[in-house]
N, CA, C and O atoms as a GROMACS GRO file, in nm:
protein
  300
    1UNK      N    1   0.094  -7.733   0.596
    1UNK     CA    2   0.089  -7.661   0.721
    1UNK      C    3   0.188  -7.547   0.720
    1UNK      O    4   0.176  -7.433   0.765
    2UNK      N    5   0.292  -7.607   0.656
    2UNK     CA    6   0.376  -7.498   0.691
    2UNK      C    7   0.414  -7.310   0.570
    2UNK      O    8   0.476  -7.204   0.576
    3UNK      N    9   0.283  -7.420   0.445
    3UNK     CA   10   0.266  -7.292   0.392
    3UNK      C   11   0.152  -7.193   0.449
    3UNK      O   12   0.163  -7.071   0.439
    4UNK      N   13   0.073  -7.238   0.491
    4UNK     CA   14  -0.049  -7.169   0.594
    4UNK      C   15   0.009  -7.118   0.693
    4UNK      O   16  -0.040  -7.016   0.742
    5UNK      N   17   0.142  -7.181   0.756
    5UNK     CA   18   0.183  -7.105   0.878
    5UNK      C   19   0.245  -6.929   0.826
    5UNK      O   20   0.231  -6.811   0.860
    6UNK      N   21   0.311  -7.006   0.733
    6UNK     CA   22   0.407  -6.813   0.706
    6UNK      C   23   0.336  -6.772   0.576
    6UNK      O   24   0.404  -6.724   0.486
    7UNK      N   25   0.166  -6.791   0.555
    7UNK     CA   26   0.128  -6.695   0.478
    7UNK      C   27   0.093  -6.725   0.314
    7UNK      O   28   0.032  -6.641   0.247
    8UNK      N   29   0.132  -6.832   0.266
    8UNK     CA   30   0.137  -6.821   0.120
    8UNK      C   31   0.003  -6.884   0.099
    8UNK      O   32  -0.018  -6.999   0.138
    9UNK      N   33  -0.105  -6.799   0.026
    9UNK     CA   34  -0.221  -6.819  -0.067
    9UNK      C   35  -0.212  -6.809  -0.179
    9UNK      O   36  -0.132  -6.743  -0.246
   10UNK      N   37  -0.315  -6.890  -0.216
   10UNK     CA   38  -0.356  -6.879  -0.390
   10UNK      C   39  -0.252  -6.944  -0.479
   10UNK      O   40  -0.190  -7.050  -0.462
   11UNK      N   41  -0.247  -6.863  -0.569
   11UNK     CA   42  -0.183  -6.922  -0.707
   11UNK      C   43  -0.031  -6.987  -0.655
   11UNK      O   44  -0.001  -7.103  -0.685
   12UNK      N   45   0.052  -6.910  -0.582
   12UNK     CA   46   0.139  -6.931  -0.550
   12UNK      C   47   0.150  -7.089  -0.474
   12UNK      O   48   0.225  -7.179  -0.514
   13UNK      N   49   0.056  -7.098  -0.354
   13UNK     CA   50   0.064  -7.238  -0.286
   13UNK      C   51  -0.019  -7.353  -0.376
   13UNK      O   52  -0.038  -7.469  -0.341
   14UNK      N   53  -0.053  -7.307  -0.468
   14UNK     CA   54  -0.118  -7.425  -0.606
   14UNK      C   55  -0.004  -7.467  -0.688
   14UNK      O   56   0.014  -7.582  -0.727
   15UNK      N   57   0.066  -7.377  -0.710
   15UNK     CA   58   0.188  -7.421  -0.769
   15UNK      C   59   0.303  -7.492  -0.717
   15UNK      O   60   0.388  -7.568  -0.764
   16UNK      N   61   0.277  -7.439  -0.594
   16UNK     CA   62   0.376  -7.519  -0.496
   16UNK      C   63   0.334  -7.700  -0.449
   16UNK      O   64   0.404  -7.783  -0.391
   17UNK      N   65   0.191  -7.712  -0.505
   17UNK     CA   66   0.153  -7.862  -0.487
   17UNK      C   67   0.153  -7.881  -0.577
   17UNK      O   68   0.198  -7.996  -0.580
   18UNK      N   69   0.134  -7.852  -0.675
   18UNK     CA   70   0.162  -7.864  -0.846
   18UNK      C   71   0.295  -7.945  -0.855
   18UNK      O   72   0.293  -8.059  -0.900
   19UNK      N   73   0.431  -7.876  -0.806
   19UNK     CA   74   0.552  -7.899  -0.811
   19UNK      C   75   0.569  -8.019  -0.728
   19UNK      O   76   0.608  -8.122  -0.784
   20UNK      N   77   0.550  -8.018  -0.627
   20UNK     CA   78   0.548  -8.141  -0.535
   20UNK      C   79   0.496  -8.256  -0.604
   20UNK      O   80   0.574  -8.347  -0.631
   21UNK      N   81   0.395  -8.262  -0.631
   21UNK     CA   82   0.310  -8.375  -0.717
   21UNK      C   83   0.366  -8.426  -0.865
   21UNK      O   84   0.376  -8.547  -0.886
   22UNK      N   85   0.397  -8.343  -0.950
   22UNK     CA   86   0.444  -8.349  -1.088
   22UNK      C   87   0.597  -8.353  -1.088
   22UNK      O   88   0.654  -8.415  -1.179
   23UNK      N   89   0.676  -8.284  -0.982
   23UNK     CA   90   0.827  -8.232  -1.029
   23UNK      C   91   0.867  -8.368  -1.035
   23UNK      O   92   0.926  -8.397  -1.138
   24UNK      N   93   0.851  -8.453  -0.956
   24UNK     CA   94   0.963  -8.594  -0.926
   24UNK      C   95   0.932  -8.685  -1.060
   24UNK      O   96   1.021  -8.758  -1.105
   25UNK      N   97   0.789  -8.676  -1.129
   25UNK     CA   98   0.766  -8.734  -1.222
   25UNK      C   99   0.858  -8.675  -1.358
   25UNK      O  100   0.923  -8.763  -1.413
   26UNK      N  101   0.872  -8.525  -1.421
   26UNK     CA  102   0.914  -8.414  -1.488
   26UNK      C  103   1.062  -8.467  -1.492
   26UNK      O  104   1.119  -8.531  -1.580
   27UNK      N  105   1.111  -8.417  -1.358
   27UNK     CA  106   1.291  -8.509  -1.317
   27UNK      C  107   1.293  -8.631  -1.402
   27UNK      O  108   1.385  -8.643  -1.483
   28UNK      N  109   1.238  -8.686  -1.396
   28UNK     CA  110   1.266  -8.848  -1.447
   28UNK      C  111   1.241  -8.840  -1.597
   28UNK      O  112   1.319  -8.889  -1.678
   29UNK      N  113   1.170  -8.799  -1.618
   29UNK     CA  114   1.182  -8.734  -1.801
   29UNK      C  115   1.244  -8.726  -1.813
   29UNK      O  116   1.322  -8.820  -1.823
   30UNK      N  117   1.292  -8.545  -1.829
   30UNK     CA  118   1.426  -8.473  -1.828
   30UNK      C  119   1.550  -8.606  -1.815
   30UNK      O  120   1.658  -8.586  -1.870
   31UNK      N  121   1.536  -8.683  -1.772
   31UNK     CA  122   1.682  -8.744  -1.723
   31UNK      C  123   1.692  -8.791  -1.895
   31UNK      O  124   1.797  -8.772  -1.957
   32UNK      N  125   1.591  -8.842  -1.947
   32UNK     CA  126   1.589  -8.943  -2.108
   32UNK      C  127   1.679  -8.848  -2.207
   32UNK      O  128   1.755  -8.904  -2.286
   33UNK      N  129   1.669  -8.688  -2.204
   33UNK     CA  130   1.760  -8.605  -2.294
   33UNK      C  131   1.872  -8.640  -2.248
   33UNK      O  132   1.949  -8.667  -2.340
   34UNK      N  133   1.918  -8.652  -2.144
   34UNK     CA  134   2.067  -8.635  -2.110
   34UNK      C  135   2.143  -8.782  -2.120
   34UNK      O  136   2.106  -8.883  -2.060
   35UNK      N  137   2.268  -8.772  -2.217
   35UNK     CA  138   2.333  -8.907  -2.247
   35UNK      C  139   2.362  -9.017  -2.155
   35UNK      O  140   2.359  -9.137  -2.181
   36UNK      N  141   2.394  -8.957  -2.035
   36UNK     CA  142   2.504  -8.989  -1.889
   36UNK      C  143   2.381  -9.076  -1.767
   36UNK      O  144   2.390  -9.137  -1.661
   37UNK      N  145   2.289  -9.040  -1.846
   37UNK     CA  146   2.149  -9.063  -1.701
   37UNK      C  147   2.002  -9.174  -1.775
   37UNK      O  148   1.963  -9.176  -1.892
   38UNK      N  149   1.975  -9.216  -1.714
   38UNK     CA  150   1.868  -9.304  -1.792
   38UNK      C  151   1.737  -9.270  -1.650
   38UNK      O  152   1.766  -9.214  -1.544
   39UNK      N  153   1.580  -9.328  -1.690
   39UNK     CA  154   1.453  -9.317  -1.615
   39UNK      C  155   1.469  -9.465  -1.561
   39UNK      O  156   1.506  -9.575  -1.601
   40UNK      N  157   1.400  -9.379  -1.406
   40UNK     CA  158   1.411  -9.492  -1.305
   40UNK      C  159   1.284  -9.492  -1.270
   40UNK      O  160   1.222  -9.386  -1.277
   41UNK      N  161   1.223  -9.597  -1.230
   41UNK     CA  162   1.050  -9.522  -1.163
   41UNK      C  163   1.125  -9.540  -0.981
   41UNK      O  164   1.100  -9.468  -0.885
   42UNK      N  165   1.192  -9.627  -0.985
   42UNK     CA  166   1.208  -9.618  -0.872
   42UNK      C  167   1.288  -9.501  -0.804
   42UNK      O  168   1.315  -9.496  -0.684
   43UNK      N  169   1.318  -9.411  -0.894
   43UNK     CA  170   1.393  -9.278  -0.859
   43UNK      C  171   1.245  -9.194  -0.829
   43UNK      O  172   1.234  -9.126  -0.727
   44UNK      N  173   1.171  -9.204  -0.894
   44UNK     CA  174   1.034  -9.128  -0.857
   44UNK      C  175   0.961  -9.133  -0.705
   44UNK      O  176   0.898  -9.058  -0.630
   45UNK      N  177   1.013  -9.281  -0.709
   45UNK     CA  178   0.922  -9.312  -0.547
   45UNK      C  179   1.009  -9.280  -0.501
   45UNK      O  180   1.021  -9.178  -0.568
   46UNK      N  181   1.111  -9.278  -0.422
   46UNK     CA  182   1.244  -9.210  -0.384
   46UNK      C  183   1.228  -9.095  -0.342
   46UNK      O  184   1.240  -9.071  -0.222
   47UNK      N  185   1.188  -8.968  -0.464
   47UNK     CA  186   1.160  -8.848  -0.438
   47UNK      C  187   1.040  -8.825  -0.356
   47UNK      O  188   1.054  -8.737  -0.271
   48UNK      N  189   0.978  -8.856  -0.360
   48UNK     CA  190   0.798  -8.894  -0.290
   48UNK      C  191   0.821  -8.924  -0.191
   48UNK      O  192   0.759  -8.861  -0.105
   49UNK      N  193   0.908  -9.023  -0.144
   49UNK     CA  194   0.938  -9.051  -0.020
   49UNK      C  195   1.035  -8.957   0.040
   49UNK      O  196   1.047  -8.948   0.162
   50UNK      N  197   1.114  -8.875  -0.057
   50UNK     CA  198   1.209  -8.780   0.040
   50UNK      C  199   1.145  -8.668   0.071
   50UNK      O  200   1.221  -8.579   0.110
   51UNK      N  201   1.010  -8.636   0.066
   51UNK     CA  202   0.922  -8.514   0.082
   51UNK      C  203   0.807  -8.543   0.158
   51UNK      O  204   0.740  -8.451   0.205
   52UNK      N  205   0.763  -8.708   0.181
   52UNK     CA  206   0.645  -8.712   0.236
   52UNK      C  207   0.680  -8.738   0.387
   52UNK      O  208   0.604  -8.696   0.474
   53UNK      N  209   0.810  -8.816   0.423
   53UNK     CA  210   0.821  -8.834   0.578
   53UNK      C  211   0.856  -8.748   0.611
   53UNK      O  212   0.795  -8.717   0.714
   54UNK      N  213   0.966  -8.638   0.572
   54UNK     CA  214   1.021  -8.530   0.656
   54UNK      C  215   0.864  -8.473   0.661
   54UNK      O  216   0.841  -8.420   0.770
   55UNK      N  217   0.771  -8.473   0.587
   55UNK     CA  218   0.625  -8.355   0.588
   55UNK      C  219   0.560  -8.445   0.710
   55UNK      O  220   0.496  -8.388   0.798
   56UNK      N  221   0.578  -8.583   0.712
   56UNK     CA  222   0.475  -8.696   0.799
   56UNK      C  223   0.541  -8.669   0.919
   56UNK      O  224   0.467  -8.673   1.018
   57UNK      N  225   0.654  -8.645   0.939
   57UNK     CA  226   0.714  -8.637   1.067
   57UNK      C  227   0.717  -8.493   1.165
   57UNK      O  228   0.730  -8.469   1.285
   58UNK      N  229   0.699  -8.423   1.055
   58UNK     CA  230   0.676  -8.272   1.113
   58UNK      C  231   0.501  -8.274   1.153
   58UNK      O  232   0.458  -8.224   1.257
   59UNK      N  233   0.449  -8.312   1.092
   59UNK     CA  234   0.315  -8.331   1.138
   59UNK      C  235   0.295  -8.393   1.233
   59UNK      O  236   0.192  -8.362   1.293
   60UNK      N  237   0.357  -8.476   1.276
   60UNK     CA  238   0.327  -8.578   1.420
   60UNK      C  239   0.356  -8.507   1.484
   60UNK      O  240   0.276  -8.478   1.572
   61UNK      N  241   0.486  -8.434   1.480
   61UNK     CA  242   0.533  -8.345   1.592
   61UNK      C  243   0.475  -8.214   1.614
   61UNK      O  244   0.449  -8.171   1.727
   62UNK      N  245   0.460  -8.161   1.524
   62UNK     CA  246   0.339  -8.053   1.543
   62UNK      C  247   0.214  -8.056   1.601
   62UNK      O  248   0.182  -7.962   1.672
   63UNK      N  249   0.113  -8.180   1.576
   63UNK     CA  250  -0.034  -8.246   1.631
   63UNK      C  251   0.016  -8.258   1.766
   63UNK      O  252  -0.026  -8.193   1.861
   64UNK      N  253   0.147  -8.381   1.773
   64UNK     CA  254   0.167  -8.392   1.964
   64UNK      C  255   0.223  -8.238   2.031
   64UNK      O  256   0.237  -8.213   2.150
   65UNK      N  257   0.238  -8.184   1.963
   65UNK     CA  258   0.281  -7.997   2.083
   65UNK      C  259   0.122  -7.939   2.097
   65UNK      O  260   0.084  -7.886   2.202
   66UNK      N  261   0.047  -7.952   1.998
   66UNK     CA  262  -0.106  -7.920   1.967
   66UNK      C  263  -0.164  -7.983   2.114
   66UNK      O  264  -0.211  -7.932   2.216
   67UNK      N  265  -0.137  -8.114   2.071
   67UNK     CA  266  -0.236  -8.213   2.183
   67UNK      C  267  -0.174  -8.187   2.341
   67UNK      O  268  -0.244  -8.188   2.442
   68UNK      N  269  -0.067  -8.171   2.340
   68UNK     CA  270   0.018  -8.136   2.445
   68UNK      C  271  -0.017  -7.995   2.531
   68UNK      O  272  -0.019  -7.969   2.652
   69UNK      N  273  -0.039  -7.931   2.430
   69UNK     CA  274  -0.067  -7.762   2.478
   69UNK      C  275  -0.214  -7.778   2.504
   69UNK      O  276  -0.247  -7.696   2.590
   70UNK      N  277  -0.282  -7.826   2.477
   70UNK     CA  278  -0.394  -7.845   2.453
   70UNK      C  279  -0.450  -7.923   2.599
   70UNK      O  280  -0.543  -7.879   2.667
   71UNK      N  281  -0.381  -8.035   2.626
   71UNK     CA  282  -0.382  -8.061   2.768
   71UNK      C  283  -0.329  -8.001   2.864
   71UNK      O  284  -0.377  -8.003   2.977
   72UNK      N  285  -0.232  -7.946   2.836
   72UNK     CA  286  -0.175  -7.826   2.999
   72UNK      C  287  -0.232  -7.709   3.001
   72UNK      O  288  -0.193  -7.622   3.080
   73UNK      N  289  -0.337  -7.687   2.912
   73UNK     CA  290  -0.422  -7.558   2.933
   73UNK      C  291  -0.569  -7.621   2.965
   73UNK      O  292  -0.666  -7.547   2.944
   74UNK      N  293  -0.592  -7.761   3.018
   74UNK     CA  294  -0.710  -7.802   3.013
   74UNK      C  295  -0.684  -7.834   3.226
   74UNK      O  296  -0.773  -7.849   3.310
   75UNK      N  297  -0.568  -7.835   3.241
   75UNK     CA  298  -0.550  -7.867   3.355
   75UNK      C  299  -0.516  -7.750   3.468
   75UNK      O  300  -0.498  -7.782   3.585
   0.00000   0.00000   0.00000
């Protein structure tokens, strides 16, 4: 929603779900080169979850101002 709100099409907002979808998996790779850090899956769901409620919660709140506006212009 909020890339549709300020504009971004095409290649650009494909990549941007690209990243969302793949990056948290990529992160957890990357961690296996580095001496200090080891792969977690549960670091994966973690990330997934730190991107999907702040997105789930902005959406509720966005739909109820929708549904909201939506009724004080019906009345």
């Amino acid at each position: 929603m909020l890339c549709s709100k300020i504009g971004v099409k095409g290649l650009t907002r494909i990549s941007f779900f690209l990243f969302l979808v793949i990056g948290p998996i990529i992160l957890e790779f990357l961690q296996i080169l580095s001496p200090y850090r080891y792969f977690d899956a549960n670091d994966i769901a973690f990330n997934y979850l730190g991107w999907t409620i702040p997105v789930l919660i902005f959406s509720f709140i966005w739909r109820s101002r929708l549904f909201s506006a939506d009724k004080s212009s019906q009345s």
